[in-house]
C-alpha atoms as one frame of an Amber mdcrd trajectory, in Angstrom:
protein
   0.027 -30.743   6.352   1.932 -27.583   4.623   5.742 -28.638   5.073   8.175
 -25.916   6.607   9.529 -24.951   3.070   6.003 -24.530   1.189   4.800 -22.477
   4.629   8.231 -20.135   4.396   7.645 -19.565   0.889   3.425 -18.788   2.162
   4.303 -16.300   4.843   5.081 -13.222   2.877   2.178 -13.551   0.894  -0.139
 -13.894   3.999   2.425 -11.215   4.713   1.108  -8.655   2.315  -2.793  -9.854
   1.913  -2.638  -8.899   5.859  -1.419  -5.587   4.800  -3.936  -5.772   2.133
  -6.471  -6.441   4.605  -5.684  -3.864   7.416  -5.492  -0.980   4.304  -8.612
  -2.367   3.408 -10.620  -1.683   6.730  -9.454   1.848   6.653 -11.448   2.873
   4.134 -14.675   3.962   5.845 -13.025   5.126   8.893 -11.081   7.750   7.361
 -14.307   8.547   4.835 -15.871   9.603   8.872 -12.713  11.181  10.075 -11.530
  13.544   7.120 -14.910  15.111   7.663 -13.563  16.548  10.753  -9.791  16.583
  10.318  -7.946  17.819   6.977  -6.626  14.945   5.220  -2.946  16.272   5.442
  -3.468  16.714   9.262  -4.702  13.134   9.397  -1.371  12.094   7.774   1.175
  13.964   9.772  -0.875  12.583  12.501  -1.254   9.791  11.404   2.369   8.923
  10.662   4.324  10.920  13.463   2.178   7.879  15.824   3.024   4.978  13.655
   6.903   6.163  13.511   7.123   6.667  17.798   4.820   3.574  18.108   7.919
   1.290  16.291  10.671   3.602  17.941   9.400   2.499  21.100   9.176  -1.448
  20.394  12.582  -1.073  17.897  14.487   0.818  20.967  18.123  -0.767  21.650
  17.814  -3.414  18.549  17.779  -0.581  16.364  21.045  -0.649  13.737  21.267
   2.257  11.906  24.066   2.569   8.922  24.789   5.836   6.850  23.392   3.655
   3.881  20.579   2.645   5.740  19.825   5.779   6.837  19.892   7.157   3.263
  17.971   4.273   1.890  15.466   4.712   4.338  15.037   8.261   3.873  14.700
   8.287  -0.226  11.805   5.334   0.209   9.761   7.374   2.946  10.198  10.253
   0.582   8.902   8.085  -2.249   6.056   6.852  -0.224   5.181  10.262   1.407
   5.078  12.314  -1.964   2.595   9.396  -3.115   0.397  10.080  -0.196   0.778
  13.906  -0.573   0.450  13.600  -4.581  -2.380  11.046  -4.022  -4.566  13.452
  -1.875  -3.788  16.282  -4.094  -5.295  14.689  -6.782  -8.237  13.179  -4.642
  -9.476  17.394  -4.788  -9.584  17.262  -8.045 -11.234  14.059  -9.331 -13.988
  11.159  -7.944 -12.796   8.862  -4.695 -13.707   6.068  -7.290 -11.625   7.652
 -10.729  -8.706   8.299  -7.374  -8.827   4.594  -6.195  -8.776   3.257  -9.747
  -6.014   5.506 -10.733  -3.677   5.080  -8.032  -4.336   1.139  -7.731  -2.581
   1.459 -11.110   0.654   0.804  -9.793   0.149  -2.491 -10.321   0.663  -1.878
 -14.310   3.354   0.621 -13.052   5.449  -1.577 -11.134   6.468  -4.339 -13.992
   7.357  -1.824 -16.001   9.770   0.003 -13.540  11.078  -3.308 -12.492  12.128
  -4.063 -16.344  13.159  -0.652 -17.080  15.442  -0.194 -13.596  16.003  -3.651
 -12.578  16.354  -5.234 -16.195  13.907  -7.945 -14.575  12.399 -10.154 -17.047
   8.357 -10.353 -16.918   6.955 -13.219 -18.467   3.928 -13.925 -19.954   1.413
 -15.285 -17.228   2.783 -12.405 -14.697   1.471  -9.680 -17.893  -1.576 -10.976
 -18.093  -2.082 -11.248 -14.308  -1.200  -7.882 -13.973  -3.813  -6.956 -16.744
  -6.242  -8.818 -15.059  -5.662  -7.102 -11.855  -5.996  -3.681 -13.663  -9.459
  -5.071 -15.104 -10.785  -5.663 -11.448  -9.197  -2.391 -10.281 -11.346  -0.899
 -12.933 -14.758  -2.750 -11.948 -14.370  -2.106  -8.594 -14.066   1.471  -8.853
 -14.746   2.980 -11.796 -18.220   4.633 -12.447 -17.031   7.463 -15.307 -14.217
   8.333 -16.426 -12.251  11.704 -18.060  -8.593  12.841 -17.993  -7.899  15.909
 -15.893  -5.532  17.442 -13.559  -6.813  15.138 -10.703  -6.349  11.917 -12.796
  -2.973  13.330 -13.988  -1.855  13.856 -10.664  -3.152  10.868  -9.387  -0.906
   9.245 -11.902   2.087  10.660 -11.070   1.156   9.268  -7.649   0.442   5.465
  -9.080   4.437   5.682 -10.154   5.422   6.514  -7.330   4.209   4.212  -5.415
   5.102   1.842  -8.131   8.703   3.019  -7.735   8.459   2.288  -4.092   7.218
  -1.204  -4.042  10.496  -1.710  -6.805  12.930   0.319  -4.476  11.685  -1.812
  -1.375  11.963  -4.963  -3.435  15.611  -4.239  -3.971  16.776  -2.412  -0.955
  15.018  -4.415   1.683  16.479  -7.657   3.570  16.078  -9.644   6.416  18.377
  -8.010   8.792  17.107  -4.836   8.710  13.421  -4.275   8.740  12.813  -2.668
  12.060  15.790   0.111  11.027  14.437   0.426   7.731  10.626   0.579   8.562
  11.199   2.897  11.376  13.472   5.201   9.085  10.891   5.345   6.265   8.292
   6.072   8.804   9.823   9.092  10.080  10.841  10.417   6.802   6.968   9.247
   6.010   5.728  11.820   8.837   8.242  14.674   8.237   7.411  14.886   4.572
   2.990  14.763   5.405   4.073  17.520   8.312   5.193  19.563   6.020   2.739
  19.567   3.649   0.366  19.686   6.906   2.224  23.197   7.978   2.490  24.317
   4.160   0.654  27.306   4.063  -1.764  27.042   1.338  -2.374  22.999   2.114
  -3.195  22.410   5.921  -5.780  24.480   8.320  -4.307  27.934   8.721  -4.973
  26.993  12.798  -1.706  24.773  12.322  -2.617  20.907  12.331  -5.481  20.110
  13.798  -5.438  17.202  16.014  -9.010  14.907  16.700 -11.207  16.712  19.719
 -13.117  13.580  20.386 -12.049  10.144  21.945 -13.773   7.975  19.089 -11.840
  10.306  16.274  -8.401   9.560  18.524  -9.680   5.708  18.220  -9.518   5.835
  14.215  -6.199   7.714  14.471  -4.306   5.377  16.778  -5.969   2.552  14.915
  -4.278   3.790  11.528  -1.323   4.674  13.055  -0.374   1.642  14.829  -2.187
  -0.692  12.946  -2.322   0.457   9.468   1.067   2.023   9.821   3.490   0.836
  12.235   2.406  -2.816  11.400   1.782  -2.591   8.008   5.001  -0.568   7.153
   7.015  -3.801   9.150   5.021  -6.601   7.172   5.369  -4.941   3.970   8.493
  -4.396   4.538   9.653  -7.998   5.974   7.840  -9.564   3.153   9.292  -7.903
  -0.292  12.396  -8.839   1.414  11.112 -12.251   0.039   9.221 -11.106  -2.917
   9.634  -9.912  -6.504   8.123  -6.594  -7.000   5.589  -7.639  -9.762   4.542
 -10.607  -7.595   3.911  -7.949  -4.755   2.029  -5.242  -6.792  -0.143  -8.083
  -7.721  -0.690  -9.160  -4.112  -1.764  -5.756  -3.174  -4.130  -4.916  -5.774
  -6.340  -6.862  -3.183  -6.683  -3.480  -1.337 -10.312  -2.498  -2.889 -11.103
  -6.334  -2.658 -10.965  -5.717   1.127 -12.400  -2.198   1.164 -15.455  -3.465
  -0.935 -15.372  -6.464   1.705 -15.642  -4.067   4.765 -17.913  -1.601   3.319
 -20.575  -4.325   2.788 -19.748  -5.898   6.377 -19.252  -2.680   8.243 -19.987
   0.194   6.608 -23.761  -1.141   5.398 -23.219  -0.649   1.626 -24.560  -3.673
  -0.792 -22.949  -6.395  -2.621 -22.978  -5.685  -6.572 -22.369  -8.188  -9.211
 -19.720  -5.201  -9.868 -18.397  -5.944  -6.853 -18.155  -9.919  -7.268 -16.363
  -9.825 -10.869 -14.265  -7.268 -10.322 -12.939  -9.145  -6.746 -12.786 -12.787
  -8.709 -10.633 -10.867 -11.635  -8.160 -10.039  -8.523  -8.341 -12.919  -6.693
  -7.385 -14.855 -10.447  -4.866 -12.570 -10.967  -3.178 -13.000  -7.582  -3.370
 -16.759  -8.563  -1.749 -16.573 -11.460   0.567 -14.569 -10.216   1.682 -16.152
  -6.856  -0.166 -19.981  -6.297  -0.512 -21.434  -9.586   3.500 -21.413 -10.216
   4.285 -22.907  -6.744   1.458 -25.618  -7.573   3.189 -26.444 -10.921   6.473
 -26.384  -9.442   5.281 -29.024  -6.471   3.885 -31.299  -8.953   7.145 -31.052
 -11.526   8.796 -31.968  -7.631   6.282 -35.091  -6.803   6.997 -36.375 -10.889
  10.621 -36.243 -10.156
């Protein structure tokens, strides 16, 4: 039987892996959609949903500050460019080279969090973060070569890397309704614009889904893989160091691979299998082996 301080300290990492997850499942749905819907249609969408969808369960608890209003507003632009930057250079390279690329923030985030933070990264958290960027690579990679995409894609891993370390810092316990809902309107102004941008979106204007199932997949990623996700994430690095988190959430493709082979009728690779267990030991490094060490050093006492 966990006791209540070893489940507190649990929760934000079932926190994030539930995030994880729910990112995870999107995969193939949005690999059906985008066939119908521009991807930057599909985001303002996507987002405008997820923001009304908390605005309407936040309504009279919400506490909005000029600071949290700012601070809000600079991480949805953080996270929003990512996504824009992300999808950019998704036209330019392989879905595979893309998810690789971008899952790089997990490399990107220690290194922002020691250059802005002056947080100190020890040993087992680099090479958890290595292995993590091994498995990233496994998982996805099938070629590789440097090009506009990947350098684009890049840019995107940092900033998303600066947003986990942002979120980290800015985030606490009183306000992450205010501050989710905030970042998720800033989220849908910034994918609206590039939506409406002329040489980006459908010169129609944004074009919304024109069949019940496609409206399915977009309410499902709005409410469930935004609105919820943005509030767990955000509840949980409240609670967590920004390395620790990156780590945590390099179990994306872990899920996607999971769902494809479930769902989506693809096979399971040996590829597959190392490059998950490289993850899954990196998480453990990471996150569970310290708190086991630490309860033992507290039963010896």
């Amino acid at each position: 039987m966990l006791s209540r301080g070893t489940r507190a300290e649990l929760l934000p990492l079932a926190a994030l892996l539930a995030v994880t997850a729910i990112w995870g499942s999107t995969f193939f749905l949005i690999k059906d959609v985008v066939t119908r819907i521009p991807v930057v249609d599909l985001l303002a969408v996507r987002f405008a949903l997820a923001a009304l969808a908390l605005a309407l369960f936040v309504g009279p608890r919400l506490r909005l500050t000029r600071r949290l209003i700012g601070q809000g507003v600079g991480l949805g632009l953080l996270y929003g460019g990512a996504q824009i930057l992300q999808t950019l250079g998704l036209a330019h390279t392989s879905a595979s080279t893309s998810g690789f690329v971008t899952g790089l923030y997990v490399v990107a985030t220690p290194l922002l969090a020691a250059l802005i933070l002056k947080t100190r990264i020890g040993g087992t958290t680099w090479l958890a973060v290595l292995l993590a960027a091994i498995g990233l690579g496994v998982l996805s990679l099938q070629g590789f070569s440097i090009g506009y995409g990947e350098l684009v894609t890049v840019i995107a891993a940092v900033v998303y890397a600066g947003h986990i370390v942002a979120l980290s810092k800015i985030s606490t316990r009183e306000t992450v309704l205010s501050l989710s809902l905030v970042q998720l309107v800033s989220i849908a102004l910034v994918c609206t614009g590039a939506a409406l941008w002329p040489t980006a979106g459908s010169p129609r204007g944004i074009v919304l889904p024109d069949r019940p199932a496609d409206w399915l997949i977009v309410v499902y990623l709005a409410v469930l893989a935004g609105t919820v996700t943005m509030v767990l994430q955000t509840w949980a690095q409240a609670r967590v160091e920004p390395t620790r988190a990156a780590v945590i959430m390099a179990m994306e493709p872990v899920w996607a691979a999971g769902f494809a082979v479930a769902l989506g009728g693809e096979s399971l690779t040996l590829r597959l299998i190392i490059g998950g267990l490289a993850i899954l030991t990196a998480m453990y490094l990471v996150e569970l082996a310290p708190r086991s060490r630490n309860r033992q050093q507290e039963y010896a006492a």
